[in-house]
C-alpha positions in Angstrom: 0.0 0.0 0.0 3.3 2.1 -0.6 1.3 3.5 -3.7 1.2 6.8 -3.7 3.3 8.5 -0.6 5.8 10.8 -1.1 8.7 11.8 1.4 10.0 15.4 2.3 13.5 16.2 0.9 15.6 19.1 1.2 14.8 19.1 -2.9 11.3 19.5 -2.5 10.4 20.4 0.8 10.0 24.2 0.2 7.3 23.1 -2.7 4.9 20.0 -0.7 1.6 20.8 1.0 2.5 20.1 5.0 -0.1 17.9 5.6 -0.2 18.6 8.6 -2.1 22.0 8.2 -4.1 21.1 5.3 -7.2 22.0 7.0 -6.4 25.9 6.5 -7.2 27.7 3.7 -5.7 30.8 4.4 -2.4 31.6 4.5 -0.7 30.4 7.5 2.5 32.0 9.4 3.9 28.8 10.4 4.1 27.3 7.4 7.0 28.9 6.2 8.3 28.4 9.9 7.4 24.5 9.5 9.9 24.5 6.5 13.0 25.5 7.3 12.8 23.4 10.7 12.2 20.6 8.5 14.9 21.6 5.9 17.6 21.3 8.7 16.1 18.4 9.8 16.4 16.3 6.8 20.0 16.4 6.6 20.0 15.1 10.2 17.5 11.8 9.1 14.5 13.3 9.7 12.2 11.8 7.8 7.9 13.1 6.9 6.1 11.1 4.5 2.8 11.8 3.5 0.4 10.7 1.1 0.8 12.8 -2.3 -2.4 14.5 -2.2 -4.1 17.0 0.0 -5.4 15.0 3.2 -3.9 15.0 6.5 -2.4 11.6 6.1 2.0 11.4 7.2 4.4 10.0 9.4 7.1 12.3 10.9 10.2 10.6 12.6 13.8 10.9 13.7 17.0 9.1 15.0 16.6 9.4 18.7 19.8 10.9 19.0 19.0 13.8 17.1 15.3 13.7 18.0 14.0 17.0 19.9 12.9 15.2 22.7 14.4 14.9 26.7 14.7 11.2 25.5 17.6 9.0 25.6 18.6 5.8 23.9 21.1 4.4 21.9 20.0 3.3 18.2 16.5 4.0 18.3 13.9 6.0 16.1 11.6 8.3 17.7 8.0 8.5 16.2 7.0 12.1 16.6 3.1 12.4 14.7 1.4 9.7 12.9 -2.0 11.1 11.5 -4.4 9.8 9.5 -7.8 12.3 9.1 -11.2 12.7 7.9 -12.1 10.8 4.9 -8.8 8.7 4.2 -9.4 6.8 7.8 -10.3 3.3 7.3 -8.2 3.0 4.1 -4.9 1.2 5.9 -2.8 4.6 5.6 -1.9 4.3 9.0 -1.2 1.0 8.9 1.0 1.6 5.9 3.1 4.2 7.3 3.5 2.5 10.3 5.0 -0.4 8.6 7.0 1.9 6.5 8.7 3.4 9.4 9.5 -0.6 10.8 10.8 -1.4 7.9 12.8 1.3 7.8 14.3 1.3 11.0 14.9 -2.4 10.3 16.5 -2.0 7.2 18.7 0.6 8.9 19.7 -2.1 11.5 17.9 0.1 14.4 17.5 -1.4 17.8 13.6 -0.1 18.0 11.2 2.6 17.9 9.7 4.5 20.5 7.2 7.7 21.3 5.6 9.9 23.8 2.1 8.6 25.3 0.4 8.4 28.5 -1.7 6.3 30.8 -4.6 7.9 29.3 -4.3 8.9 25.3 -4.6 13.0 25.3 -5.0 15.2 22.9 -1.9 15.4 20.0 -0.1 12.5 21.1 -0.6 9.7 18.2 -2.8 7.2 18.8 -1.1 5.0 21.2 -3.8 2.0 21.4 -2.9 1.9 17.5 1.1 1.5 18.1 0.6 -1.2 20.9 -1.0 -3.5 18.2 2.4 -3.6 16.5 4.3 -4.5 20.0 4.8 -1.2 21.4 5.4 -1.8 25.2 5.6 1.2 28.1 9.8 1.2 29.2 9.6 4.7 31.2 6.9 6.9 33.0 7.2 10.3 34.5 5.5 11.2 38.1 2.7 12.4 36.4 1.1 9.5 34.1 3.0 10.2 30.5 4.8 7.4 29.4 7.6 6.1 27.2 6.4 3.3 24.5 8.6 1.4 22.5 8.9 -1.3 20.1 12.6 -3.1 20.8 14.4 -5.1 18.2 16.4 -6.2 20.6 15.9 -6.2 24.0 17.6 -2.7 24.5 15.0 0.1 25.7 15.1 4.1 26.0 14.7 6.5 28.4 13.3 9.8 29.7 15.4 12.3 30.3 16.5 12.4 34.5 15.3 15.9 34.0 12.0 15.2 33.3 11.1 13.0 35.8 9.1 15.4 37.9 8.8 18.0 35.8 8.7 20.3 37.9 10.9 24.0 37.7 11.9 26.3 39.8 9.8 29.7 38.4 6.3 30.3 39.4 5.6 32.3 36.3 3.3 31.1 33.0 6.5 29.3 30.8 5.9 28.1 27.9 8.4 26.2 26.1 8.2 25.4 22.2 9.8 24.9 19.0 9.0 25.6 15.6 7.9 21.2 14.1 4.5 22.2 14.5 2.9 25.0 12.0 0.4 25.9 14.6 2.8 26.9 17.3 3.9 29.9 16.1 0.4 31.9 15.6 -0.5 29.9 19.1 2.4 31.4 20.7 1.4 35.4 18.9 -2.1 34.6 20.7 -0.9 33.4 24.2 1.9 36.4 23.8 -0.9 39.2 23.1 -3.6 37.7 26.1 -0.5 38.3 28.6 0.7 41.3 27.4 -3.0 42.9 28.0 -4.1 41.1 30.8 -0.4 42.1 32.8 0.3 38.2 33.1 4.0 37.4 33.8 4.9 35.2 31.4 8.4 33.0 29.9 7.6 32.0 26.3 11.3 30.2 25.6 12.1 29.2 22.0 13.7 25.4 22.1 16.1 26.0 18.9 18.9 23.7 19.7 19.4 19.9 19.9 21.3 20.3 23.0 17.9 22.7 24.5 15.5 20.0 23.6 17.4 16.9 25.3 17.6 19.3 28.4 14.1 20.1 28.7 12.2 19.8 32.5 9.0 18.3 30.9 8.3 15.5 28.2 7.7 17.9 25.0 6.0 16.9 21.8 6.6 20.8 20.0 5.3 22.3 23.5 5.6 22.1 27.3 3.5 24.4 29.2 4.2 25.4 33.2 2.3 27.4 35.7 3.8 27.7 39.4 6.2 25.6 39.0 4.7 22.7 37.7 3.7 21.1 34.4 0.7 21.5 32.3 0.4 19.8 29.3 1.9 19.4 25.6 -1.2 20.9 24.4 -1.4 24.0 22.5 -3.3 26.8 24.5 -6.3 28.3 23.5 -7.0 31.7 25.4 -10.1 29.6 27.6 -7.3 27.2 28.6 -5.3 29.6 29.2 -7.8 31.1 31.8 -8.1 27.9 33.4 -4.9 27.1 34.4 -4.1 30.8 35.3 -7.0 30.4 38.1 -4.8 28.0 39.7 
């Protein structure tokens, strides 16, 4: 069922849909954002393939080692998003990329795969109940019910981050860490930026822009990590309602 997909090179990378945001029609500022953190990706092993028309249907994934994640492990791929939306569910895409990336971590003589999930599946974190039909296995938790899967080759298993264990920091202010994978983040960022500004709310937005940043985050992080008072949040992205929530803490 290999029919069909297409994957992201530094070639044509700047011309593809990013299947991610398909849904907009409009122009979109992270787009272009999207791109060049893609472009330097790629020449790391980054891989994002999607199928080669407009649906929201791709797999994004990295060596572990140069994976934006407070993860470590030796040999591994980490599996950042794995969508499949709307009218092309049902079809075996998923299932198709998600052998795809086996294969290809096989074929690369990898020791596994693994991802970001949680004792219960929350908002964009891939679908976890799908991965554990191909083997995927919890090998780490964190104090507050996310969790480590992964799919071993051969035994050997990765690891969160010691940093991320509690995640817990040491600033009582709103901080909000993120990075530029996801297209939404940056307009998300403009919008939780602007509420602040007006509403006098101390706030710490921190760009993650380095390898070396992301490995030494305080919180799992899948684009996004958000704290209030010292402890952690969530991965999702904020609207201004959640926002008021959390700030009523």
């Amino acid at each position: 069922m290999d029919t069909g997909f297409i994957n992201l090179t530094t070639e044509n990378v700047f011309d593809e849909h990013l299947c991610c945001i398909i849904r907009s029609k409009k122009a979109h500022p992270g787009i272009d954002a999207k791109r060049q953190w893609l472009s330097d990706r790629l020449k790391e092993g980054h891989v994002f393939r999607k199928l080669n028309e407009k649906g929201t249907v791709f797999i994004e994934y990295a060596p572990l080692e140069t994976a934006w994640v407070p993860v470590t492990g030796d040999n591994y791929f980490y599996l950042y998003c794995l969508w499949v939306t709307g009218s092309h569910k049902g079809k075996g895409y998923g299932n198709s990329l998600m052998e795809y990336c086996i294969n290809d971590a096989k074929e690369k003589g990898k020791s596994g795969i693994c991802m970001l999930g949680a004792k219960k599946q929350k908002a964009w974190l891939s679908d976890q109940a799908f991965v554990k039909k191909y083997g995927f296995e919890v090998v780490d938790t964190t104090d507050n019910g996310y969790e480590l899967l992964a799919l071993s080759f051969d035994g050997t298993t990765p690891k969160f981050g010691q940093n991320v264990k509690k995640q817990e920091i040491g600033r009582e202010e709103l901080t909000i860490y993120y990075d530029m994978q996801c297209p939404f983040i940056l307009q998300n960022i403009e919008v939780i930026k602007q509420y602040c500004e007006m509403h006098d709310v101390s706030a710490s937005l921190i760009q993650v822009d380095t390898l070396q940043k992301a490995k030494e985050l305080p919180c799992v992080f899948n684009n996004y990590g958000v704290f209030y008072q010292g402890n952690f949040e969530t991965v999702n992205l904020l609207d201004v309602n959640y926002l008021k929530r959390i700030l009523k803490k």
